[in-house]
C-alpha positions as CSV (number, residue, x, y, z in Angstrom):
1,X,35.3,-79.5,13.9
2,X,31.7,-79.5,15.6
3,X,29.1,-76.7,13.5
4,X,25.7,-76.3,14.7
5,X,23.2,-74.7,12.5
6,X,20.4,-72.7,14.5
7,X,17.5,-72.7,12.4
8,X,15.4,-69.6,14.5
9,X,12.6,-67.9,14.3
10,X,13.0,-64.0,14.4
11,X,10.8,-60.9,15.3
12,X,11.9,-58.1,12.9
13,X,13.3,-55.1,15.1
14,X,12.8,-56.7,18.0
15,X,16.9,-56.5,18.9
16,X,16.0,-58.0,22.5
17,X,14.1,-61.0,21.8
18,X,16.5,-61.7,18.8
19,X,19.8,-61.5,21.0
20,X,17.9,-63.9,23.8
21,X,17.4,-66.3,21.2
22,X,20.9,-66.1,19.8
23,X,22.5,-66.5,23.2
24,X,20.6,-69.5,24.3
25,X,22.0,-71.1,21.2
26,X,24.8,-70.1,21.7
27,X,25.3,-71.6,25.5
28,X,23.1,-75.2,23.5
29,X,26.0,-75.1,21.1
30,X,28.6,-74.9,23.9
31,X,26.7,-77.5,25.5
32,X,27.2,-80.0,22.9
33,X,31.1,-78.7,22.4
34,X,30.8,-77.1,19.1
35,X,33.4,-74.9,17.4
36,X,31.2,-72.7,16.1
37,X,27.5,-72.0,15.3
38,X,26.0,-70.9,12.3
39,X,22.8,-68.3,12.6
40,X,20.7,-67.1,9.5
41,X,21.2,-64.3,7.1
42,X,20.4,-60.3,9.2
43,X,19.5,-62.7,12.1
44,X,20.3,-60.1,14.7
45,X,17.6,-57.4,13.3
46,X,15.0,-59.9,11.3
47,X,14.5,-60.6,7.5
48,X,13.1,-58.7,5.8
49,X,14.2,-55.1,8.1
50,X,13.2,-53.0,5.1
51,X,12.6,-48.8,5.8
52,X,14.0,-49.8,9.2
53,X,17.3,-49.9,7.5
54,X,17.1,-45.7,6.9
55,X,16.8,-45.2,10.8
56,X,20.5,-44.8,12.6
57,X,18.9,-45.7,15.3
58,X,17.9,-48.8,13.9
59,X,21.5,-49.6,12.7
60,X,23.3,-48.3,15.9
61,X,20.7,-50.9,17.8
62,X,22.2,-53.6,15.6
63,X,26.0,-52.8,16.5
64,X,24.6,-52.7,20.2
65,X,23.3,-56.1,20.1
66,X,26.0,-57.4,17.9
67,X,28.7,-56.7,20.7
68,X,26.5,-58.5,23.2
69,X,26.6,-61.5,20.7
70,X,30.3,-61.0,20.2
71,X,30.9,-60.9,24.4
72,X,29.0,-64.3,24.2
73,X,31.9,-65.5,21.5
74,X,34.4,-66.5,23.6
75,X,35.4,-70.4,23.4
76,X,32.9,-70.8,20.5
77,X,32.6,-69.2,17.3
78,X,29.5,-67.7,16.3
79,X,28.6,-66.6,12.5
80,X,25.8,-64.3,12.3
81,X,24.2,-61.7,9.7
82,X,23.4,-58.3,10.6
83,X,23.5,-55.4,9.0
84,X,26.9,-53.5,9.0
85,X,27.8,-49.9,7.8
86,X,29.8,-49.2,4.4
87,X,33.2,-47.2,5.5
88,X,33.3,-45.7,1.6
89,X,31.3,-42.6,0.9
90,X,30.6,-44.1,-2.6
91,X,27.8,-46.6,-2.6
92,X,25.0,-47.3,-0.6
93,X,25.6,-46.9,3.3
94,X,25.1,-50.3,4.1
95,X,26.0,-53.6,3.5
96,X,24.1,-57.2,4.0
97,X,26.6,-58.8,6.0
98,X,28.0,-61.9,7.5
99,X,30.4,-61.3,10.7
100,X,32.9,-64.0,12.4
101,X,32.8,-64.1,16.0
102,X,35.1,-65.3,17.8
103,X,37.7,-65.0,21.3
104,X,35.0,-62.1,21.9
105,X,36.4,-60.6,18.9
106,X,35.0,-59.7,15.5
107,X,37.7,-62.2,13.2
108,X,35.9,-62.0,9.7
109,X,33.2,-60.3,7.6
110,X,31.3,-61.3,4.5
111,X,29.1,-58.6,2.4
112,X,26.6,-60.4,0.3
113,X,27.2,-59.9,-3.2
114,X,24.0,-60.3,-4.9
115,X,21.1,-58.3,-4.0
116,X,17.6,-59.8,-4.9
117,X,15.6,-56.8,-6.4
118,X,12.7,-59.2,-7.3
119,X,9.3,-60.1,-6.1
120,X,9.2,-59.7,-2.9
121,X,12.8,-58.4,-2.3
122,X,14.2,-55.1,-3.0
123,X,17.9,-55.4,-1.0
124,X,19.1,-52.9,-3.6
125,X,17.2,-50.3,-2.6
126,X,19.4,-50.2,1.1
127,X,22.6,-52.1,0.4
128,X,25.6,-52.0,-1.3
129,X,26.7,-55.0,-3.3
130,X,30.6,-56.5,-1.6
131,X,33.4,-55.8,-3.9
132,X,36.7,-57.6,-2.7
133,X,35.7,-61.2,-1.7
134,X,37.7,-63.3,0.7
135,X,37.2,-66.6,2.4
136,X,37.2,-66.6,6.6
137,X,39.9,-68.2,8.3
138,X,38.6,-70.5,11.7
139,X,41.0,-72.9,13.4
140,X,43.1,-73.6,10.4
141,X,40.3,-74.1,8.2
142,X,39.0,-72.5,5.0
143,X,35.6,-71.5,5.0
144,X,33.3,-69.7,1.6
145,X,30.9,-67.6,3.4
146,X,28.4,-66.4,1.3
147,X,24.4,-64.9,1.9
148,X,21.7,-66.2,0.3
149,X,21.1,-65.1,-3.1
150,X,24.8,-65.3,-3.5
151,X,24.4,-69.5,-4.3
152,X,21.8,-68.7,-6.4
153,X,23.4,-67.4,-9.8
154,X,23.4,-70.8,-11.4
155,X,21.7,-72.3,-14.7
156,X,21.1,-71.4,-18.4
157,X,19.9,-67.7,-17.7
158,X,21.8,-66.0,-14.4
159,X,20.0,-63.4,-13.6
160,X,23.7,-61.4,-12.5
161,X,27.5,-61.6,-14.7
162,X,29.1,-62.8,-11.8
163,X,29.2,-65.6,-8.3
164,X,30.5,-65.3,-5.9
165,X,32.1,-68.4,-5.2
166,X,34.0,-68.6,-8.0
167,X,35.8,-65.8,-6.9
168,X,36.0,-67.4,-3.5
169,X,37.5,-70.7,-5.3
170,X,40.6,-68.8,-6.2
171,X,41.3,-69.1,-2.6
172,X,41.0,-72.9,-1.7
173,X,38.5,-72.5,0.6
174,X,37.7,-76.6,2.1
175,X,33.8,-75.6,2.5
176,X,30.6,-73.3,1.8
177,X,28.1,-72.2,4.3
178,X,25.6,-70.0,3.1
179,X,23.5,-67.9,5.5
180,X,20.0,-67.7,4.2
181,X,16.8,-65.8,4.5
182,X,15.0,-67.7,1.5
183,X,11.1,-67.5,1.8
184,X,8.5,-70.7,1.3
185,X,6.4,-70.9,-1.5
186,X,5.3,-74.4,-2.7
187,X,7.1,-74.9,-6.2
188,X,10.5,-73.4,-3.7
189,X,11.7,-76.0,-1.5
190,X,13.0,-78.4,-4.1
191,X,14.5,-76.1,-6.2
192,X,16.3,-74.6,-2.7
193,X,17.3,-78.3,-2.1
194,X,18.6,-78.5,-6.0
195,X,20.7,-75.2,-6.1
196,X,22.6,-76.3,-3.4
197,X,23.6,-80.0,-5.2
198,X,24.3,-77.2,-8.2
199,X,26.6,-75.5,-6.5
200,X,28.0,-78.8,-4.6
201,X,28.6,-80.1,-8.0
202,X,30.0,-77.2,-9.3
203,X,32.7,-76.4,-6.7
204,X,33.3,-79.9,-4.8
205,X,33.1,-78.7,-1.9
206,X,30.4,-79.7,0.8
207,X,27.8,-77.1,2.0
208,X,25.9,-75.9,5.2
209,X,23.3,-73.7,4.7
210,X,21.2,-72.1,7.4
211,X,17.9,-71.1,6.9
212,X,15.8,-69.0,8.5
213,X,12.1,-69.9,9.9
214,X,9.1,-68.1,11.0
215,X,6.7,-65.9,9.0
216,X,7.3,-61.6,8.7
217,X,3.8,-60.7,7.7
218,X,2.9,-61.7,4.7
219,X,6.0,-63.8,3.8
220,X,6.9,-67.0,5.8
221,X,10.1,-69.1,5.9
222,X,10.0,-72.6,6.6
223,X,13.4,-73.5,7.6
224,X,14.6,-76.6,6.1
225,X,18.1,-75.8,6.7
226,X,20.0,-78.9,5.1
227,X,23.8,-80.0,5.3
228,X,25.5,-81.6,1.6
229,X,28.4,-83.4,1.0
230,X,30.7,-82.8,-1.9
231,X,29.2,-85.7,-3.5
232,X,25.6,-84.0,-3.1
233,X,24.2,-86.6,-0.6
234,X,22.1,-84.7,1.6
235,X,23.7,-85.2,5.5
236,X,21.3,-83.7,7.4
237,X,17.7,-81.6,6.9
238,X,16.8,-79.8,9.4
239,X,12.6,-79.5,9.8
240,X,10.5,-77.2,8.1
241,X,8.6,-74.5,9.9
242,X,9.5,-74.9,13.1
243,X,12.9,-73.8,15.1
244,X,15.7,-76.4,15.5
245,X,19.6,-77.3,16.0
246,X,21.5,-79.5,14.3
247,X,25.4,-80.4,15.0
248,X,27.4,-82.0,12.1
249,X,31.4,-82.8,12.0
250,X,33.5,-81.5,9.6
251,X,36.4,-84.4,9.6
252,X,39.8,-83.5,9.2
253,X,39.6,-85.2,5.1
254,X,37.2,-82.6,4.7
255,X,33.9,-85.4,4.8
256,X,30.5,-83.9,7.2
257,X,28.7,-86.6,9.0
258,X,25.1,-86.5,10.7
259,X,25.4,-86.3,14.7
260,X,22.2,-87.3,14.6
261,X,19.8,-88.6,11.6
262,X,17.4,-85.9,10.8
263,X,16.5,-86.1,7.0
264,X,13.9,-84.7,5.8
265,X,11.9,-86.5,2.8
266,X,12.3,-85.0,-0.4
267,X,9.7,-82.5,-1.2
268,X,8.6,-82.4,-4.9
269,X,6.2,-80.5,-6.6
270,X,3.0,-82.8,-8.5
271,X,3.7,-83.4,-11.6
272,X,-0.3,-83.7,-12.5
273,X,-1.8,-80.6,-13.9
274,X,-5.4,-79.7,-14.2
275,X,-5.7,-77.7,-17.6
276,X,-2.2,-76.8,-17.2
277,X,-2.3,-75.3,-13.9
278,X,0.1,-76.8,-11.8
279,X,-1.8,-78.3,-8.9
280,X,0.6,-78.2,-5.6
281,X,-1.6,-81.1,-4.4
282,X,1.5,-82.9,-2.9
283,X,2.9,-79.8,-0.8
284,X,-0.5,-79.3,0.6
285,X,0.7,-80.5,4.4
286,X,3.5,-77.1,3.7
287,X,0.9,-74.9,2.4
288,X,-1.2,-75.8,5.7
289,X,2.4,-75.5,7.4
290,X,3.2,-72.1,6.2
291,X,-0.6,-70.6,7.0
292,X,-1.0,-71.9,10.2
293,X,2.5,-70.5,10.9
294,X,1.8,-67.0,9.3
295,X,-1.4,-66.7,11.0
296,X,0.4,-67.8,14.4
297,X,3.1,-65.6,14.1
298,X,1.2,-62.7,13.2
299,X,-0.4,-62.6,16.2
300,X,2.4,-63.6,18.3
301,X,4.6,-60.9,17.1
302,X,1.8,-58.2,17.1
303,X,0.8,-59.2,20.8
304,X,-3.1,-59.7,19.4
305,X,-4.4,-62.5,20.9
306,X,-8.3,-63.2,19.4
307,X,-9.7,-63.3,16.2
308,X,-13.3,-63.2,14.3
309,X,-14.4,-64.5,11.3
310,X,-17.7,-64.0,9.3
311,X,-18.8,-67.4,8.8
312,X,-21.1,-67.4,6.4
313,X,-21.3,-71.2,5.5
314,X,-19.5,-71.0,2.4
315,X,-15.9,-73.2,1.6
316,X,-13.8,-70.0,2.1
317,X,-14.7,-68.6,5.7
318,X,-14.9,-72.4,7.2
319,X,-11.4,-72.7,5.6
320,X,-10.0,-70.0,7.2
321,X,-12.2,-70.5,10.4
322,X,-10.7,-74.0,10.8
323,X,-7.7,-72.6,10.3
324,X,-7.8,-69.9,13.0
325,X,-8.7,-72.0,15.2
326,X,-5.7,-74.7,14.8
327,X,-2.9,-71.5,14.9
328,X,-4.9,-69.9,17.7
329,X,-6.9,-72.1,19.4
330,X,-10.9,-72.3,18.9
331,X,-11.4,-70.8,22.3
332,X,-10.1,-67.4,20.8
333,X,-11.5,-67.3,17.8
334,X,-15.2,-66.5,17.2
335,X,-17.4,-66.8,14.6
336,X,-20.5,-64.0,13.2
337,X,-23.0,-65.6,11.2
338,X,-24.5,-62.9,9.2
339,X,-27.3,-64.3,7.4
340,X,-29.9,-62.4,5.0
341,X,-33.3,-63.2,3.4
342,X,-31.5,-64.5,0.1
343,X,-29.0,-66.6,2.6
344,X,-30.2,-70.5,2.6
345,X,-31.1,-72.1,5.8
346,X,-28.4,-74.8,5.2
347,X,-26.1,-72.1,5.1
348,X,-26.4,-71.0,8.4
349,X,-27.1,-74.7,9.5
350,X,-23.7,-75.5,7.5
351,X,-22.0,-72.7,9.6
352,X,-23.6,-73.2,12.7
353,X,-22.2,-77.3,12.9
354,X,-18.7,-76.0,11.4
355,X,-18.5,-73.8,14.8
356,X,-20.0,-76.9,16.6
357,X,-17.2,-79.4,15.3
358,X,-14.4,-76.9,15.9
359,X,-16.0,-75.9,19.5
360,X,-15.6,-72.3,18.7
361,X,-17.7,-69.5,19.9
362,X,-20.5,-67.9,17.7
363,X,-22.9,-65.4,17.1
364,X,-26.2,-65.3,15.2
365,X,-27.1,-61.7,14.0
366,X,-29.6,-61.0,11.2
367,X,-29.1,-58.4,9.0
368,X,-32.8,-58.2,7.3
369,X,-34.0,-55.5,8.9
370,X,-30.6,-54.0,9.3
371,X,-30.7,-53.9,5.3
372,X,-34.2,-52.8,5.1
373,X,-33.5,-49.6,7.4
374,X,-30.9,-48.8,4.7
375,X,-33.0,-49.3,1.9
376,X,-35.7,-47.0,3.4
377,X,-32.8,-44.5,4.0
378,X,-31.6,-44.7,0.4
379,X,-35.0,-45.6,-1.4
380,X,-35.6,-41.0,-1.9
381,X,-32.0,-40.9,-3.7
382,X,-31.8,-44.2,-5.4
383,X,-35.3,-43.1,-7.4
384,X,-36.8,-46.6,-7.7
385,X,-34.0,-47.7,-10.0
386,X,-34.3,-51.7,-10.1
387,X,-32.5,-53.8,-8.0
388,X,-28.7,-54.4,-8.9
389,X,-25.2,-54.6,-7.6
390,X,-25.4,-51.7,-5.4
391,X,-27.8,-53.5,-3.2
392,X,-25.8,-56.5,-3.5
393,X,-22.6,-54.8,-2.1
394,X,-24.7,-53.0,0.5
395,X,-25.2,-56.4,2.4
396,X,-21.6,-57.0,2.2
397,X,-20.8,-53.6,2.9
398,X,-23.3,-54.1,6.3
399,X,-21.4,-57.6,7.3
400,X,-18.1,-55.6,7.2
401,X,-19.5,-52.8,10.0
402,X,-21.2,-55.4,12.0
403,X,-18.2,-58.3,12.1
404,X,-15.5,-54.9,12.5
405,X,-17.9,-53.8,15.7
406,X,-17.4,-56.7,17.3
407,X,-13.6,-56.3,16.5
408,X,-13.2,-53.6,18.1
409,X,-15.7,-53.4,21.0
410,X,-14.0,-57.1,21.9
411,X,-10.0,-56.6,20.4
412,X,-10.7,-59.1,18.1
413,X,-8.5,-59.1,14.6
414,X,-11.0,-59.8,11.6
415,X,-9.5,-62.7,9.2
416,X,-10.0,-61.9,5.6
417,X,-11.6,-64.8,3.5
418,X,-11.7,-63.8,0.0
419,X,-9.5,-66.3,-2.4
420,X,-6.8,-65.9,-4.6
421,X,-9.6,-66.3,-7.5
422,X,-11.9,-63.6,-6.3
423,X,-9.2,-60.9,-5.7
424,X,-7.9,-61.5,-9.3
425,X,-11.3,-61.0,-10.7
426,X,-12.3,-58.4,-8.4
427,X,-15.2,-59.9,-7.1
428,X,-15.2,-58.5,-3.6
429,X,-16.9,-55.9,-2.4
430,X,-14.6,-53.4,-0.7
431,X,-15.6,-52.0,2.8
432,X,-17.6,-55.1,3.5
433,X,-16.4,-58.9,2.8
434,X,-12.7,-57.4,1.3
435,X,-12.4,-56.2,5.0
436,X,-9.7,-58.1,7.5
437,X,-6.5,-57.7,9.0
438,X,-5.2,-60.2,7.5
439,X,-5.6,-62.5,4.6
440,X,-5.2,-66.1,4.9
441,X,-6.6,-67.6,2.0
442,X,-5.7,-64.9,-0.4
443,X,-2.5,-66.6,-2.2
444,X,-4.8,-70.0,-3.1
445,X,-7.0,-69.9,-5.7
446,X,-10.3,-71.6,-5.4
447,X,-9.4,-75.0,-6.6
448,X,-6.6,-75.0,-4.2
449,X,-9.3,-74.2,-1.1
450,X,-10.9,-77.3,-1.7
451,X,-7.9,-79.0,-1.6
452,X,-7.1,-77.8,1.6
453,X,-10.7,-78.1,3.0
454,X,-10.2,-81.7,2.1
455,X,-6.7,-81.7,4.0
456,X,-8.0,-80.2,6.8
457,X,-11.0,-83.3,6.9
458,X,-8.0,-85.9,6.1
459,X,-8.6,-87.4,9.4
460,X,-12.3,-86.6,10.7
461,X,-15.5,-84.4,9.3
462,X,-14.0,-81.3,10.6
463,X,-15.7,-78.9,7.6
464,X,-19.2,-80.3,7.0
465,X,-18.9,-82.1,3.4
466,X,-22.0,-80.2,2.6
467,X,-20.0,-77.6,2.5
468,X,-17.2,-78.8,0.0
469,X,-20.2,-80.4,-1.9
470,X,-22.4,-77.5,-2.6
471,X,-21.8,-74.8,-5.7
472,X,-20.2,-71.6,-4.1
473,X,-22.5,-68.6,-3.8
474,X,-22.2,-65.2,-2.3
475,X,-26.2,-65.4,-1.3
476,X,-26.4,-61.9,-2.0
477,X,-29.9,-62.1,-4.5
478,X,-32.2,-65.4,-5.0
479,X,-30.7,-68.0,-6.1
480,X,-27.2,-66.7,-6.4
481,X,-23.9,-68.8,-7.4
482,X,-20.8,-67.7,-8.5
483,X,-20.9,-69.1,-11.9
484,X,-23.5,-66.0,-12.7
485,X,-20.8,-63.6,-12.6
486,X,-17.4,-66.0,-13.4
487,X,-16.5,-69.3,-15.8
488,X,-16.3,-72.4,-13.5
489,X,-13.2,-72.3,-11.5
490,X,-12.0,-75.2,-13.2
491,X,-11.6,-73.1,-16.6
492,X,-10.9,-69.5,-14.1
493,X,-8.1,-70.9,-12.2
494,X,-5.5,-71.8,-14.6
495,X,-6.1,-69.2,-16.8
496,X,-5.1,-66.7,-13.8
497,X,-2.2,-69.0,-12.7
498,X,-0.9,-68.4,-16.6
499,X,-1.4,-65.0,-16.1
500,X,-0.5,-63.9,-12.6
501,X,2.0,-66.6,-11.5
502,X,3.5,-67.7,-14.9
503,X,3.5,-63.9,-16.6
504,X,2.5,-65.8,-19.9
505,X,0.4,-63.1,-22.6
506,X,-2.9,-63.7,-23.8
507,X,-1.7,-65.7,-27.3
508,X,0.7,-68.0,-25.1
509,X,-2.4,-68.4,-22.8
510,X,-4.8,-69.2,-25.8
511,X,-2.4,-71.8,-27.5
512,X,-2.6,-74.4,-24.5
513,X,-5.8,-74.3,-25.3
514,X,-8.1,-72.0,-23.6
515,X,-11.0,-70.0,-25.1
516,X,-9.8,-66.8,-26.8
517,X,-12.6,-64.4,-25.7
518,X,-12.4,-65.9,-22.6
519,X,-8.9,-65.3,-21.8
520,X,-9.6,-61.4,-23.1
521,X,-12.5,-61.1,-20.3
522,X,-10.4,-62.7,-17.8
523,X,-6.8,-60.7,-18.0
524,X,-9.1,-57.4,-18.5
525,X,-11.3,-58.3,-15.2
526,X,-7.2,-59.2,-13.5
527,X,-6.1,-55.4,-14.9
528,X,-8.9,-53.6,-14.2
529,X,-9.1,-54.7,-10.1
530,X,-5.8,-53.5,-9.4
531,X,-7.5,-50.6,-7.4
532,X,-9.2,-52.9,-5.3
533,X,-6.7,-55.1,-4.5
534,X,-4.2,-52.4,-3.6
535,X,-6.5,-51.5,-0.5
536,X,-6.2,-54.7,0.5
537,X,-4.9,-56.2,4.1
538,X,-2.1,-58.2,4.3
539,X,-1.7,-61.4,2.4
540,X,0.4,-64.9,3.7
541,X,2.1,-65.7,1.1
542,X,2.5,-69.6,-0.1
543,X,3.0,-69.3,-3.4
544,X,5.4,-67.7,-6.4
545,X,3.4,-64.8,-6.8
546,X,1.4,-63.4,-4.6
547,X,-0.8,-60.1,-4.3
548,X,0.9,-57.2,-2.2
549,X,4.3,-56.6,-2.3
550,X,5.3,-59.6,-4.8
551,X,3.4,-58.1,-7.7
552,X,3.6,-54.7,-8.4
553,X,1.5,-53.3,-10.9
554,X,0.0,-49.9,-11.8
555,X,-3.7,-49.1,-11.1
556,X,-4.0,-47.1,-13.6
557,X,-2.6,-48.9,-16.5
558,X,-3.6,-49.6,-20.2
559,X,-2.8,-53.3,-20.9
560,X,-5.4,-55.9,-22.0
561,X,-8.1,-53.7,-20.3
């Protein structure tokens, strides 16, 4: 038997675009004489739908398109997720579903079992867990259908009582294939890779799991759809962020071999650690992957086409500015140098050759006298009081209005360019450099952003080394640098990664070693900028916890503060 895996790339709601790109496989995969073709978990309405899933409309949309995809089904099989409505009036109405195609007929449906209700999922919110479990008959063969976290329920602490397959063992099925929706970050890929050996091992049966790619706001999926034999040798690997097919044969003595050689090399997470962070030095090339594709694709999918950054000549906005323009293009992307009296001329020389190098457009605008007229306007009600952070933020606050003019008198989308580090800490200014429509960098502390400037410069002087030399500053007062307001970023970082990513408590945080009163100021400054973050645009995420969605705390709270 001939099975194609379609690794796509999906716009959530978007039924039309979603079906095109489902039929086109469809006719590839009856090109190449496959039996059937395997899609991606909810790949007729897009992962994750979320609300969308309360609208009948929504639902009835998905039904429509389905029996389009099912009139497509005729000499081929086709097994797709989408949505499908629970018949019992217990439960929840829905169910997370996998449906058989085939002879223009529905012939078999799967309900994922386990529902994620972690992070960034919350499935249990809108489905119904399945409750009777059979495998799906398909030309005389026996196939283990499962979704996603449904493989997943493996190791020393399950997170569920129950998997899936075990009940689906009871029925002799001759192979899994697992229809995924499983998000990158860059300690996930190899574990993806290792749960399904686990399961391989533990069921001896081979594997195909489809994966989907492409990013949905703040979370991207890289693909990497792979292909395992019972023995856990990896068959094929489909590539990661980007849209592919793959054919394999399923021999009649139940062995899978490669149509064509795509492996993938293994990708493992660096073992090296800097004060106990873990540094994902090694997956830099994915994290670069995964933000170029989320800035990419949300543009694409919201039909904006420009972008601005504030360039300031600092490591973060030439990051993301060099970024920008690799997704988008440098013709449309521009840059708005907004310098000050307390900004240093290399600054704006720093910025000015960045734009040079990536052949972007900028502007020079000076806020001096744009700062004074405020200062004049608030000098009767600010009584003479000495200078301090409220005239700090009021530059920031003025770079915000002037780079968000130019947004909207030219339809531009303002990139955020605060780091990971910063929005922990809270040191941002809201209404001024915490403004954006999206934040690129905001899931990479500041260690990692010199990594990637260094990525990004792995071939040519793309980000001036001046740049990645000098000590960070916000220029907001003579002689500012960040160290004034936070420890070095060497001793911030993986205090925060303990904290935020690892969930570890100030006395497992102190015992690796780290300064105790340190530690106190640093979770307390974490706590105590929940506020801030909450108003806070749209992060990419790349890594296991990120701000938004991912990591839900209360503003107002009383821990460690």
């Amino acid at each position: 038997m001939k099975i194609v895996l379609a690794q796509q790339n999906y716009h959530i709601g978007n039924f039309e675009a979603n079906t095109t790109r489902i039929l086109a496989a469809i006719v590839d995969a009856k090109d190449r004489g496959a039996d059937l073709v395997v899609f991606s978990e909810l790949a007729v309405c897009g992962y994750p739908p979320r609300d969308f899933l309360e609208f009948n409309d929504f639902i009835e949309q998905a039904g429509a398109a389905l029996d389009v995809i099912r009139n497509a089904a005729d000499t081929i099989g086709v097994l797709v997720g989408v949505p499908t409505r629970n018949p019992e009036p217990g439960g929840k109405n829905l169910f997370n579903s996998a449906v058989l195609l085939y002879q223009q007929k529905i012939v078999g449906t799967v309900h994922k079992t386990l529902l994620p209700n972690y992070d960034i999922f919350d499935e249990y919110r809108y489905f119904e867990p399945a409750y009777n479990w059979n495998v799906l008959e398909f030309k005389g063969r026996r196939l283990a259908v499962t979704i996603c976290e449904d493989i997943w329920n493996l190791g020393d602490d399950p997170m569920y009582r129950m998997c899936p397959m075990d009940k689906l063992m009871t029925q002799q099925p001759e192979l899994m294939i697992n229809l995924s929706a499983s998000p990158f970050d860059y300690l996930h890929a190899a574990g993806r890779k290792d749960i399904v050996r686990q399961n391989v091992t533990r069921y001896g049966l081979p594997m195909i799991y489809c994966n989907t790619v492409g990013s949905q706001t703040e979370i991207v999926f890289d693909g990497g759809s792979l292909v395992m034999d019972n023995k856990g040798n990896v068959i094929t690997e489909l590539p990661y962020f980007e849209e592919a097919m793959q054919e394999v044969l399923w021999n009649a003595d139940g062995t899978i071999t490669a149509a064509t050689a795509t492996s993938q090399p293994d990708t493992k997470v660096d073992p090296s650690r800097f004060e106990g962070m873990k540094a994902p030095e090694t997956n830099i090339a994915q994290v670069h992957k995964a933000i170029l594709l989320g800035i990419k694709d949300y543009f694409g999918k919201m039909g904006f086409k420009k972008a601005i950054v504030a360039s300031s000549g600092g490591i973060d906005s030439a990051v993301v500015l060099a970024l920008a323009c690799e997704a988008l293009g440098a013709e449309n992307v521009s840059a708005l140098l907004l310098p000050s009296q307390y900004s240093t001329g290399h600054s704006v020389d720093d910025a000015v050759q960045l734009s040079k190098n990536l052949n972007n457009h900028y502007d020079i605008i000076p806020i001096k006298d744009v700062y004074a007229a405020y200062e004049a306007a608030l000098a009767p009600v600010f009584k003479g009081l000495p200078f301090s952070l409220a005239e700090e933020n009021l530059q920031s606050r003025i770079r915000g209005a002037m780079v968000m003019a130019l947004a909207n008198k030219f339809n531009y989308i303002l990139l955020n360019t605060s780091n990971k580090s910063e929005l922990s800490t809270g040191y941002g200014t809201l209404y001024g450099d915490m403004a954006g429509g999206l934040g690129v960098l905001g899931d990479l502390y500041k260690v990692q952003v010199y990594v990637l400037a260094r990525y990004i410069n792995r071939d040519k002087e793309i980000i001036p080394q001046n740049i990645i030399d000098k000590a960070p500053s916000a220029e907001l007062r003579p002689g500012q640098k960040d160290s004034d307001s936070l420890p070095e970023y060497s001793e911030l970082d993986p205090i925060l990664y303990h904290y935020i990513e690892e969930r570890k408590g100030p006395a497992e945080i102190i015992a690796l070693g780290h300064n105790a009163a340190l530690v106190a100021r640093i979770l307390r400054l974490v706590n105590m900028n929940e506020y801030k973050r909450n108003q806070f645009c749209p992060i990419i995420r790349v890594s296991p916890k990120a701000f938004g969605i991912g990591r839900r705390v209360p503003i107002v709270g009383k821990y460690l503060g």
